[in-house]
Backbone atoms as SQL, in Angstrom:
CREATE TABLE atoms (id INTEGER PRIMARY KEY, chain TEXT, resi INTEGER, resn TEXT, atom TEXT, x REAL, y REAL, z REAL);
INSERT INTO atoms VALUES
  (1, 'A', 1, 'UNK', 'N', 18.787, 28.221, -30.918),
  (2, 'A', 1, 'UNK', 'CA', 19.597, 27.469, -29.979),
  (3, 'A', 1, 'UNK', 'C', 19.048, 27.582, -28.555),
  (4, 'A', 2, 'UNK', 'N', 18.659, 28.478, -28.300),
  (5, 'A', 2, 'UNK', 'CA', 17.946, 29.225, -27.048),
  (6, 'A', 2, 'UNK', 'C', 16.773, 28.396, -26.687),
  (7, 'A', 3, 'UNK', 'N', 16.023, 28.479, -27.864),
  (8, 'A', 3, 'UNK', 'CA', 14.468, 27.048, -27.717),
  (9, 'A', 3, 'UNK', 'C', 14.859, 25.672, -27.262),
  (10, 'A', 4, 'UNK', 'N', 16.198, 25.046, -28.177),
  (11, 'A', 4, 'UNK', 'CA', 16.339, 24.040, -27.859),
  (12, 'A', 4, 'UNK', 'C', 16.654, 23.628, -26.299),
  (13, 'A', 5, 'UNK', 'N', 17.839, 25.008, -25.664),
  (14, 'A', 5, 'UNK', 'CA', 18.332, 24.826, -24.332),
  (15, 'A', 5, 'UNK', 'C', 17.184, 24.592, -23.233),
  (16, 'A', 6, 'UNK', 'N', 16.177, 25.401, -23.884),
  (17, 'A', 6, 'UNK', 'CA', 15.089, 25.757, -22.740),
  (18, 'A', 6, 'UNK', 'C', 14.022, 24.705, -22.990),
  (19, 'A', 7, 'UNK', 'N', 13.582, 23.750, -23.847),
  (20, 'A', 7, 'UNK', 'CA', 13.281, 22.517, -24.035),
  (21, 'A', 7, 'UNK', 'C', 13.683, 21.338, -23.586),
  (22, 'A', 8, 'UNK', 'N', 15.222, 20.968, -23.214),
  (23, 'A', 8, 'UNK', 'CA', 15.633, 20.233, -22.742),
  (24, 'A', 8, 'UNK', 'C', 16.048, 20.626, -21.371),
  (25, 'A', 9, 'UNK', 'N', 15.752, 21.511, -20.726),
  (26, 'A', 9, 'UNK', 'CA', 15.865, 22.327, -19.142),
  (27, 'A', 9, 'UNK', 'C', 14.563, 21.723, -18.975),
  (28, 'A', 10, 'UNK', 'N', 13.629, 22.049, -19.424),
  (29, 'A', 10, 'UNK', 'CA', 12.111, 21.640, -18.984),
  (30, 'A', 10, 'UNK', 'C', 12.020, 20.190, -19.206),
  (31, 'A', 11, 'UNK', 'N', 12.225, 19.654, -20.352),
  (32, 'A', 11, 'UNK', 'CA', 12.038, 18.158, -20.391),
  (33, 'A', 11, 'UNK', 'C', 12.937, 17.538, -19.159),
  (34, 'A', 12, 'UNK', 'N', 14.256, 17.822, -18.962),
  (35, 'A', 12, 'UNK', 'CA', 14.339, 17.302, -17.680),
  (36, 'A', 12, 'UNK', 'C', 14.167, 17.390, -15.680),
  (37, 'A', 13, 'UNK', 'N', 13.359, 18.710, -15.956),
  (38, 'A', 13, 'UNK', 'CA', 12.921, 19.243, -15.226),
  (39, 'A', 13, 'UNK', 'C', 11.380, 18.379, -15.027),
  (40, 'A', 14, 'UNK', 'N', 10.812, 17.832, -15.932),
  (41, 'A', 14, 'UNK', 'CA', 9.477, 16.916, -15.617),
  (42, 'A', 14, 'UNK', 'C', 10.314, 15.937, -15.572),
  (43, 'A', 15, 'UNK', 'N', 11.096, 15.466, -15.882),
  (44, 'A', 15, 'UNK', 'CA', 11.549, 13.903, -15.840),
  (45, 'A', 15, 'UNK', 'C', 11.809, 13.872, -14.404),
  (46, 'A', 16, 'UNK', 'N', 12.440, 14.437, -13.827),
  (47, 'A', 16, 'UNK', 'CA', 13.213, 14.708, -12.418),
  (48, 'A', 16, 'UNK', 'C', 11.845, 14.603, -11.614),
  (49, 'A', 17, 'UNK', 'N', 10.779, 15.494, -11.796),
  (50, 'A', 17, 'UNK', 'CA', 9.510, 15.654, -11.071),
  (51, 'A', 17, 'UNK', 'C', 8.801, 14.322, -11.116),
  (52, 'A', 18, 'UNK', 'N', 9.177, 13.293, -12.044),
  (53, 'A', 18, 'UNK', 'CA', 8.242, 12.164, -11.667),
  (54, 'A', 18, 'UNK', 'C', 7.099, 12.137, -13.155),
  (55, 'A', 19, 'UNK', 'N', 6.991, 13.395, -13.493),
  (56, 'A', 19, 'UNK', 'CA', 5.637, 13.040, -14.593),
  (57, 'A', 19, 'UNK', 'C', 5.853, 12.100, -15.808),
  (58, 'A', 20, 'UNK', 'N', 6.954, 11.724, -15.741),
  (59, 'A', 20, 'UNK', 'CA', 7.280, 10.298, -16.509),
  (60, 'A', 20, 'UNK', 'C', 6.953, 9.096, -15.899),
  (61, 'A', 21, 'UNK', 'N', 6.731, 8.856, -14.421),
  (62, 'A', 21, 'UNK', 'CA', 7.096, 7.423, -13.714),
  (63, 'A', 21, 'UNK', 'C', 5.519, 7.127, -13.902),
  (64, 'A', 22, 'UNK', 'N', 5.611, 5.534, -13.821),
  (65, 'A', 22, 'UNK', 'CA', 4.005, 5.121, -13.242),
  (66, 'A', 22, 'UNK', 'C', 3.507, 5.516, -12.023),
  (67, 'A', 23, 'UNK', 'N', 2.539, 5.654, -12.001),
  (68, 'A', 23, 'UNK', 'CA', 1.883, 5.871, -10.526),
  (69, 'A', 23, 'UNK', 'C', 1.059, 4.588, -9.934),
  (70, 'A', 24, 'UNK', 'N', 0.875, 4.452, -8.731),
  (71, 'A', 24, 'UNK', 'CA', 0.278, 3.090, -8.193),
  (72, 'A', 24, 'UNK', 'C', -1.097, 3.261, -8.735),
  (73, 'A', 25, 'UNK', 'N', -1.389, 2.105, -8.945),
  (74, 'A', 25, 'UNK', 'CA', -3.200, 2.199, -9.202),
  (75, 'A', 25, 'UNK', 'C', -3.797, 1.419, -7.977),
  (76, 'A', 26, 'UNK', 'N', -4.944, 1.190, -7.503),
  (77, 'A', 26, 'UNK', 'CA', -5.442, -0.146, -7.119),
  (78, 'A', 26, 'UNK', 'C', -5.072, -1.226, -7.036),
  (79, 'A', 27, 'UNK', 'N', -4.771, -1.795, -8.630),
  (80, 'A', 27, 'UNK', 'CA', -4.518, -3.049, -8.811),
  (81, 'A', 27, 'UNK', 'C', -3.306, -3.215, -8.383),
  (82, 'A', 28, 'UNK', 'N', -2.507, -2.467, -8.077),
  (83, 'A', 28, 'UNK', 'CA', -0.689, -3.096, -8.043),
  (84, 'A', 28, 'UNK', 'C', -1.053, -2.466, -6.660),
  (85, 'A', 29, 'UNK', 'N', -1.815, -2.293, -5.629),
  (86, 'A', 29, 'UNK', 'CA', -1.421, -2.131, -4.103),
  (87, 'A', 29, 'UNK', 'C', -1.778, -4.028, -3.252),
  (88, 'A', 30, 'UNK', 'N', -0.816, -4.831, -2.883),
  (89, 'A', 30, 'UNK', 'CA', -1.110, -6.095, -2.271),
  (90, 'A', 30, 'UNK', 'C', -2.124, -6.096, -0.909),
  (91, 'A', 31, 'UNK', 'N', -2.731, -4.880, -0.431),
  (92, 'A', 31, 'UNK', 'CA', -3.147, -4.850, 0.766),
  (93, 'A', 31, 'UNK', 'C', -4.806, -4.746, 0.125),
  (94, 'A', 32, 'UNK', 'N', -6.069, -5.448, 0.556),
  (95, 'A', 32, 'UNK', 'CA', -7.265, -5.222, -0.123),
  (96, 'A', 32, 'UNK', 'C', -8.572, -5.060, 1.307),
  (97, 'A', 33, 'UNK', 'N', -8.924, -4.152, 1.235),
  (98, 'A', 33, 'UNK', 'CA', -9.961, -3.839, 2.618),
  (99, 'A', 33, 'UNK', 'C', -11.477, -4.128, 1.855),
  (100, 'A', 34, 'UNK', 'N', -12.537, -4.757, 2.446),
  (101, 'A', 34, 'UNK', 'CA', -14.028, -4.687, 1.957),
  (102, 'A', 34, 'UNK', 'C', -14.757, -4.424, 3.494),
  (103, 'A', 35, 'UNK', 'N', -15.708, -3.667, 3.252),
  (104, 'A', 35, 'UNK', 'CA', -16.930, -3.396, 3.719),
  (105, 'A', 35, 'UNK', 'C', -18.171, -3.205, 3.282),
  (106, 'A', 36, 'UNK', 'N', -18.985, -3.722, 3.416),
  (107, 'A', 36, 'UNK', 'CA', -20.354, -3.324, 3.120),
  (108, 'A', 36, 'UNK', 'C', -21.328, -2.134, 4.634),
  (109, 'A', 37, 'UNK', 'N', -20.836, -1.121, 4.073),
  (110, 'A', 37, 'UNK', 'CA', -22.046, -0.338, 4.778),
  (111, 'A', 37, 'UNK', 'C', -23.562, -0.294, 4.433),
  (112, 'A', 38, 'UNK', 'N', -23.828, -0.887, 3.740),
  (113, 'A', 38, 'UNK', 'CA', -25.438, -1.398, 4.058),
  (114, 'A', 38, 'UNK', 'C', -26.051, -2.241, 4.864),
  (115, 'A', 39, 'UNK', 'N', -24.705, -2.674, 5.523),
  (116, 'A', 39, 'UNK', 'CA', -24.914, -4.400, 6.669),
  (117, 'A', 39, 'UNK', 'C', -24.307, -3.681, 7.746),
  (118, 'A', 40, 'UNK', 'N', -25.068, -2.586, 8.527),
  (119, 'A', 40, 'UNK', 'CA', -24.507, -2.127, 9.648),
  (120, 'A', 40, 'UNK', 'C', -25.304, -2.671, 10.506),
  (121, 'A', 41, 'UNK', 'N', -25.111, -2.976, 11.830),
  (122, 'A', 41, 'UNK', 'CA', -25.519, -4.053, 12.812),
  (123, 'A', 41, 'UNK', 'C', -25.135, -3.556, 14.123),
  (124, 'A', 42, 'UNK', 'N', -25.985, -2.327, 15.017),
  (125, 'A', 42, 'UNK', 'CA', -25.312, -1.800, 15.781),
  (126, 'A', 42, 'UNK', 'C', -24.477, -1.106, 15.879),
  (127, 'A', 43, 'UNK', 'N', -24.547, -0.373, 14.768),
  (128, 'A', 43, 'UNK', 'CA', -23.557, 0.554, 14.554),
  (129, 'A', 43, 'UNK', 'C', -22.130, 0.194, 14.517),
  (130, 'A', 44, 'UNK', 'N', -21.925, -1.186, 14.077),
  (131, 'A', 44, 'UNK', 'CA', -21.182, -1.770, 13.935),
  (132, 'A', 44, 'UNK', 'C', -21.198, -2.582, 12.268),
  (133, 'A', 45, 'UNK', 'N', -19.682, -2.399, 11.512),
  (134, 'A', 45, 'UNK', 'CA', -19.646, -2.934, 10.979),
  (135, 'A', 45, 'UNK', 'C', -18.517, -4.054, 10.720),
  (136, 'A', 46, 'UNK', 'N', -19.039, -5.113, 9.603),
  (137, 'A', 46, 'UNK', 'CA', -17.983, -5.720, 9.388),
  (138, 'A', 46, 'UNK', 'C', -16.951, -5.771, 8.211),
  (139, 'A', 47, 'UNK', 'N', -15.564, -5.668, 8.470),
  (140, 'A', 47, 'UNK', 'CA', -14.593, -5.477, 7.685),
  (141, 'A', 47, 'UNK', 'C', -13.233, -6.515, 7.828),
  (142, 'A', 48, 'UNK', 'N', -13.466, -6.697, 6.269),
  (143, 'A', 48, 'UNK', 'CA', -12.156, -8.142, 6.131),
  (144, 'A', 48, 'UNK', 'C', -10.976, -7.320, 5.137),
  (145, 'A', 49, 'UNK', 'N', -9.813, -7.584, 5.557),
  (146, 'A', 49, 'UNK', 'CA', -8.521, -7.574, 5.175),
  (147, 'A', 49, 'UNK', 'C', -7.616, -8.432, 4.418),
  (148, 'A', 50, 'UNK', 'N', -7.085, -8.738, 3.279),
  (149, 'A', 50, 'UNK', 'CA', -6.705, -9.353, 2.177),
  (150, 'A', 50, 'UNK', 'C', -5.215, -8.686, 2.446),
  (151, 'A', 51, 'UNK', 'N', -4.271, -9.225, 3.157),
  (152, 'A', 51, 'UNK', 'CA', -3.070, -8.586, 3.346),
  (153, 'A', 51, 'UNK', 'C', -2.109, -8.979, 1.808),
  (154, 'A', 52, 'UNK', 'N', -2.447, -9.949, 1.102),
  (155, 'A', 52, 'UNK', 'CA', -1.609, -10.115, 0.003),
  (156, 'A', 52, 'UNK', 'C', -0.641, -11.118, 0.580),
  (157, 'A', 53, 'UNK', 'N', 0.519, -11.526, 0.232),
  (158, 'A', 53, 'UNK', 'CA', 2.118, -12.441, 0.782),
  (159, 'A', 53, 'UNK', 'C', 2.090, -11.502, 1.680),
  (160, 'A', 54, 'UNK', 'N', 2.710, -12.133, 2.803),
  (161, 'A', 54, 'UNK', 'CA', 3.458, -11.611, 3.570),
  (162, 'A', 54, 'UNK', 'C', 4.698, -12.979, 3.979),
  (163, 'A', 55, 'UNK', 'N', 5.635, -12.242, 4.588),
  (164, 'A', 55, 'UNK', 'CA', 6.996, -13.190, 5.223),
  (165, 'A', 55, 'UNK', 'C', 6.459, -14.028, 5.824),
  (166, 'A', 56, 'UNK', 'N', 6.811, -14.895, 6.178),
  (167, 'A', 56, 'UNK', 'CA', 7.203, -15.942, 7.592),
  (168, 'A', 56, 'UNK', 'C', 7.147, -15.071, 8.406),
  (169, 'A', 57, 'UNK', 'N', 6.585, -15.934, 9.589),
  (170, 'A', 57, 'UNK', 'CA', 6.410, -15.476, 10.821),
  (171, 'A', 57, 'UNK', 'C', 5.690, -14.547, 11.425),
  (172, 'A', 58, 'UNK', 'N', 5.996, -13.968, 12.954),
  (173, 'A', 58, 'UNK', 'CA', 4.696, -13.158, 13.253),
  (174, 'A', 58, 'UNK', 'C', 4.219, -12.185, 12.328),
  (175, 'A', 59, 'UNK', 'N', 3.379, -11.299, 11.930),
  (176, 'A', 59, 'UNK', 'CA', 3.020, -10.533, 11.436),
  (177, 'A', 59, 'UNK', 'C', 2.200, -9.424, 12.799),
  (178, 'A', 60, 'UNK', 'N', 2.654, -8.564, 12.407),
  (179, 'A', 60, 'UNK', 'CA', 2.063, -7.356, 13.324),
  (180, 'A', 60, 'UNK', 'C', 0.390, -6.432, 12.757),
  (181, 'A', 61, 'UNK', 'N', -0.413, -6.275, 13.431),
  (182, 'A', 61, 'UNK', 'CA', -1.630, -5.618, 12.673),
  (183, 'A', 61, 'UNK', 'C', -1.861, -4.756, 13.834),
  (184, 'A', 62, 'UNK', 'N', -1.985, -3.484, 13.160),
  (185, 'A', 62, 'UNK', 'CA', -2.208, -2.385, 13.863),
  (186, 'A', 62, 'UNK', 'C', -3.672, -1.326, 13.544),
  (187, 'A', 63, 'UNK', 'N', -4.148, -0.452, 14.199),
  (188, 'A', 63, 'UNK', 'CA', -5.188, 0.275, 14.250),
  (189, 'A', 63, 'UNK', 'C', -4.690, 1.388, 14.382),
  (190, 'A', 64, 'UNK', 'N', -4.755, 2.482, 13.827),
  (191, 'A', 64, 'UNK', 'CA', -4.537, 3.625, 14.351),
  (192, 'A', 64, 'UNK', 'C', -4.844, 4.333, 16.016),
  (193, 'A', 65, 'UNK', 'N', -4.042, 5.029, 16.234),
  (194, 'A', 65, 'UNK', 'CA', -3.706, 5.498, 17.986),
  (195, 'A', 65, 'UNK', 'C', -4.564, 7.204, 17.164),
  (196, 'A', 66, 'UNK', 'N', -4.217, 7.437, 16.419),
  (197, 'A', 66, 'UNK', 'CA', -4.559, 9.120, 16.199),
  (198, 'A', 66, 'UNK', 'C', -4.717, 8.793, 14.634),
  (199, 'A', 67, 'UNK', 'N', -5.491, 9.761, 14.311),
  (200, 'A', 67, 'UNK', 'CA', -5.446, 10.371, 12.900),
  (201, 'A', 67, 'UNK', 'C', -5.069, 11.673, 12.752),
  (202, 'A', 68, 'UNK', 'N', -4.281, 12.128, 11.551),
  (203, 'A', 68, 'UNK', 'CA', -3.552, 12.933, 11.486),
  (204, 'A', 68, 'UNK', 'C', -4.447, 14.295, 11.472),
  (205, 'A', 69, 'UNK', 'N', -3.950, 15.057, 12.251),
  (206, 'A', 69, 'UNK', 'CA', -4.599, 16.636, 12.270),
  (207, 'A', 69, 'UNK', 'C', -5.122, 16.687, 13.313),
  (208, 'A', 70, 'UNK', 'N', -5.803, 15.829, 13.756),
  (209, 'A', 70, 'UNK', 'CA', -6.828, 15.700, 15.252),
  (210, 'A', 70, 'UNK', 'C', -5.907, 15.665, 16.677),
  (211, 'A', 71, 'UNK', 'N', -4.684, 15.656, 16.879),
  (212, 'A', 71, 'UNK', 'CA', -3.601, 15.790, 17.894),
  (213, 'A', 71, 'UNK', 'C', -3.923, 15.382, 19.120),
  (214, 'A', 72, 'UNK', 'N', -4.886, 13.950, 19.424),
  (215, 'A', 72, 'UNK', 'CA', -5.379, 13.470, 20.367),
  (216, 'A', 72, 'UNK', 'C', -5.039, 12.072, 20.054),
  (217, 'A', 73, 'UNK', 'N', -4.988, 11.714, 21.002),
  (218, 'A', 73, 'UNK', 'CA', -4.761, 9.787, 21.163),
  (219, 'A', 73, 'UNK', 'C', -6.094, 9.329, 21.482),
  (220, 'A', 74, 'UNK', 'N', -6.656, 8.234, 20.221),
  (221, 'A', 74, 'UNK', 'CA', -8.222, 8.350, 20.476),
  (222, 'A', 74, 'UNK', 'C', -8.125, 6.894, 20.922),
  (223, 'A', 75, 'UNK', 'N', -6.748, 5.640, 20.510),
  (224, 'A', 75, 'UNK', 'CA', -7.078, 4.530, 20.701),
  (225, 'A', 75, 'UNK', 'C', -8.077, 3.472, 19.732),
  (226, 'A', 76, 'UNK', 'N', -8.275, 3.992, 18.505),
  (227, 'A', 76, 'UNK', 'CA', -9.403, 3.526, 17.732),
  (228, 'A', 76, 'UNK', 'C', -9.491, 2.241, 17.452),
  (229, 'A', 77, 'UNK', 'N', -8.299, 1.338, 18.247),
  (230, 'A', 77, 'UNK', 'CA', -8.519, -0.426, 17.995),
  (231, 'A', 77, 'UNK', 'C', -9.364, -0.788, 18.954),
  (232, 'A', 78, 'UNK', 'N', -9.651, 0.255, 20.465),
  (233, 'A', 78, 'UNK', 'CA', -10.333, -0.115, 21.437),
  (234, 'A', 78, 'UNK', 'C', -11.776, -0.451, 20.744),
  (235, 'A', 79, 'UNK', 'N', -12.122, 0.125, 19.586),
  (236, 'A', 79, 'UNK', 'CA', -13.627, -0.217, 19.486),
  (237, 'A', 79, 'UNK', 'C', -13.910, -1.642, 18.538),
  (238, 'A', 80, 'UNK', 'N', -12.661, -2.121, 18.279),
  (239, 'A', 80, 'UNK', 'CA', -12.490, -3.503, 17.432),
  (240, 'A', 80, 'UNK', 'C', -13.524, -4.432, 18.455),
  (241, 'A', 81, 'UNK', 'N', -14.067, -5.376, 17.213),
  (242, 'A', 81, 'UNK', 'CA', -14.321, -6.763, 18.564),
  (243, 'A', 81, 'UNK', 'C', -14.524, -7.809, 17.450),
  (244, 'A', 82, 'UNK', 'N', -14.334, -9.289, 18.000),
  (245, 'A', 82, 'UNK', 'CA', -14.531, -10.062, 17.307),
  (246, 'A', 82, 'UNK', 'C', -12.966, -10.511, 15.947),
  (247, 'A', 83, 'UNK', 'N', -11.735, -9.845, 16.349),
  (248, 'A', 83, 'UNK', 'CA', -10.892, -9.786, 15.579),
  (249, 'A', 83, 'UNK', 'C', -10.864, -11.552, 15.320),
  (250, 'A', 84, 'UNK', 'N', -10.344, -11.929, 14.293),
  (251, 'A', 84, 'UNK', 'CA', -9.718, -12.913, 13.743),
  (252, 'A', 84, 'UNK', 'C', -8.807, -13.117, 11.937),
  (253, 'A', 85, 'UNK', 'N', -8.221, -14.089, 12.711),
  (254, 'A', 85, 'UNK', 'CA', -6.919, -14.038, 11.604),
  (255, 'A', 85, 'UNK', 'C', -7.202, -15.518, 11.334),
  (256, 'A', 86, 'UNK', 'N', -6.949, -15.818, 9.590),
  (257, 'A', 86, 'UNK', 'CA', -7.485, -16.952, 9.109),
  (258, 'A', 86, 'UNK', 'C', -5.930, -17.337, 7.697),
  (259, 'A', 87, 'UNK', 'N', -6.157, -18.896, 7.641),
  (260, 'A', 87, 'UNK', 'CA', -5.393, -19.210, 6.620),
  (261, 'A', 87, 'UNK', 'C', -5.659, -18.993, 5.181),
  (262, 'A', 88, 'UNK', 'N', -5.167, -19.458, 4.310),
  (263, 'A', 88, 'UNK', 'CA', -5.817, -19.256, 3.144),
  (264, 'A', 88, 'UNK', 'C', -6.745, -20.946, 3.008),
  (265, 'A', 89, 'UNK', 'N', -6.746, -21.357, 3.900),
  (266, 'A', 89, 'UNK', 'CA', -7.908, -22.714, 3.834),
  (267, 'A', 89, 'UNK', 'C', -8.891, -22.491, 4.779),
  (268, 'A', 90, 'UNK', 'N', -9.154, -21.148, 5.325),
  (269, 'A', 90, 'UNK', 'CA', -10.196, -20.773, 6.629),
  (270, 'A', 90, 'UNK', 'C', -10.032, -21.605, 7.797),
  (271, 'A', 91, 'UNK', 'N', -8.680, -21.546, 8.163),
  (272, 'A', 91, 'UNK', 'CA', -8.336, -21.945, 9.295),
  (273, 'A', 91, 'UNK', 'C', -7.904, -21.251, 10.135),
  (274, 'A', 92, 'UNK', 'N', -8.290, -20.790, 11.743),
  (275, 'A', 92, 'UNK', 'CA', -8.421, -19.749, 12.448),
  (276, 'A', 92, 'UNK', 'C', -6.679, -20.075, 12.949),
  (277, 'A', 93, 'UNK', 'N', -6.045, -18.746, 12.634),
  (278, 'A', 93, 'UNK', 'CA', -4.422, -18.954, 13.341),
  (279, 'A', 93, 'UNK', 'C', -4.552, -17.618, 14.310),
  (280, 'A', 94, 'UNK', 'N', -3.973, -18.293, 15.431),
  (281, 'A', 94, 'UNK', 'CA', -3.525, -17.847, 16.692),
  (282, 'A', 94, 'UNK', 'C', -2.970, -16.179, 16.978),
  (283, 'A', 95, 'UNK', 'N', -3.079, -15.578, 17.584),
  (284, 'A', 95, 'UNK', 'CA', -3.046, -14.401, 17.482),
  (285, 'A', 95, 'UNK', 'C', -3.145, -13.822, 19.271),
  (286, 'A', 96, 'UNK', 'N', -2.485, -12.848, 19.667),
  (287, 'A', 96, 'UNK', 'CA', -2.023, -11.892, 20.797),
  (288, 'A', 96, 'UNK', 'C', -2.399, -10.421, 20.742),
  (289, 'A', 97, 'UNK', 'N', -3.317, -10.093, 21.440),
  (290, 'A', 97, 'UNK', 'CA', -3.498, -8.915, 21.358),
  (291, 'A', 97, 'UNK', 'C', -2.695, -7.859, 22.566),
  (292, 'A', 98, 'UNK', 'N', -1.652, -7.383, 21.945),
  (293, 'A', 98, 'UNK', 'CA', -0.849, -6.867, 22.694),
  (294, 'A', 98, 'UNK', 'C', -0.876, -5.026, 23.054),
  (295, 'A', 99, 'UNK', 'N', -1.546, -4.912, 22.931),
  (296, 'A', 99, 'UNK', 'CA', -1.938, -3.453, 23.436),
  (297, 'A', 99, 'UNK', 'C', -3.619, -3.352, 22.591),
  (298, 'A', 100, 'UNK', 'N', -4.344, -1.793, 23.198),
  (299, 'A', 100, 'UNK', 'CA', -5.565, -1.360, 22.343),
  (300, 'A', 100, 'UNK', 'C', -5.128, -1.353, 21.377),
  (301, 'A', 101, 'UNK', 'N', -4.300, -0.887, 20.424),
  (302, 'A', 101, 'UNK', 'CA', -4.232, -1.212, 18.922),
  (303, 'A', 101, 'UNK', 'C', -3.045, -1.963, 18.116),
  (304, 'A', 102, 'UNK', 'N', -3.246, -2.635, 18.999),
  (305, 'A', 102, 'UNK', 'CA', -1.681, -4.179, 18.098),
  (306, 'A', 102, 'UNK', 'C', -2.421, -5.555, 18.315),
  (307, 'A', 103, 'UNK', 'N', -2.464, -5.964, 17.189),
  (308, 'A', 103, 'UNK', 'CA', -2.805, -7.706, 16.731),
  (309, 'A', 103, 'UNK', 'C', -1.292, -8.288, 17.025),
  (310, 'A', 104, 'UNK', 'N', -0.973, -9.319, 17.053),
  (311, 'A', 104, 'UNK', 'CA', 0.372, -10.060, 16.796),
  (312, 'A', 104, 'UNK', 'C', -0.194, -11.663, 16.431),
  (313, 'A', 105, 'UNK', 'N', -0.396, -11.423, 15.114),
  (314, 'A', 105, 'UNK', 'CA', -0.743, -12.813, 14.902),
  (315, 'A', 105, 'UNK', 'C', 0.468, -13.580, 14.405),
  (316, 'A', 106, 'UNK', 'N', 1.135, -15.231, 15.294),
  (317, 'A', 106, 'UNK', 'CA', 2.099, -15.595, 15.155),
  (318, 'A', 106, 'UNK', 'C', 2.758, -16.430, 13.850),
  (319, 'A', 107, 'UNK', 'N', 1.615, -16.961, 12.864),
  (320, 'A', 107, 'UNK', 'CA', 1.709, -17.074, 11.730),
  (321, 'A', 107, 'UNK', 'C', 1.766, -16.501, 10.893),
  (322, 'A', 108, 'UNK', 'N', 2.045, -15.639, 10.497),
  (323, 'A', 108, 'UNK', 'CA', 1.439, -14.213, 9.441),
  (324, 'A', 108, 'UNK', 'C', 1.979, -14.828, 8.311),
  (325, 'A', 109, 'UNK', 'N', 2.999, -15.391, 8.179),
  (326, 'A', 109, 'UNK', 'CA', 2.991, -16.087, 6.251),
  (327, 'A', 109, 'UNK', 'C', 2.166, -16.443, 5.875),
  (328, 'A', 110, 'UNK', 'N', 1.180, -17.098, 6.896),
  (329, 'A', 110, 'UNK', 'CA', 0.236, -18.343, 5.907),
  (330, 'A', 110, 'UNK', 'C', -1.506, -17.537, 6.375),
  (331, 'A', 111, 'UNK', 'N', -1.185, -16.135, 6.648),
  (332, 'A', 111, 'UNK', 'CA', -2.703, -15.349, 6.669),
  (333, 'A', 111, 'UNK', 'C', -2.659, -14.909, 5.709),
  (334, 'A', 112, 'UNK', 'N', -4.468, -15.102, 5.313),
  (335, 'A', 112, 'UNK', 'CA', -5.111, -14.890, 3.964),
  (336, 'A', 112, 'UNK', 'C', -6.566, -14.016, 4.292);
């Protein structure tokens, strides 16, 4: 009786912990980043963003201010250049750059 109690203490003791649930893979995250670091150009590279659906309306795009552990404000959108935001027919939509690391592009439903 003792085995059984302590079998079903543990079985729901992993259930509770999650080792039953799916975990995200790749494929089920809507956000998709590419770079090719073999096409560096000045120590500069280029990188495109696949945001997936998003809502109506503005959409906000941000850069990190800090990375975690480093406890400094480095500003890392300041080294962006050349930003642009496109439709899903490669049509350039309008966009505000409202601080070193905030995009505000005013279409964001229909960016692809």
């Amino acid at each position: 009786m003792k085995k059984i109690a302590i079998i079903a203490l543990v079985g729901a003791f992993l259930y509770g912990c999650g080792s039953s649930k799916t975990l995200f893979t790749a494929d089920t995250v809507a956000i998709k980043a590419s770079m090719d670091l073999n096409q560096v150009v000045d120590d500069k590279v280029w990188v495109e963003v696949d945001p997936g659906n998003l809502a109506p309306g503005p959409t906000s795009f941000f850069i990190p201010k800090t990375v975690p552990g480093t406890y400094s404000s480095d500003n890392y959108g300041k080294y962006i250049e050349g930003f642009k935001a496109f439709d899903g027919k490669g049509n350039e939509l309008a966009f505000e750059k409202t601080d070193d690391n905030t995009w505000v592009i005013a279409d964001g439903g229909n960016l692809d």
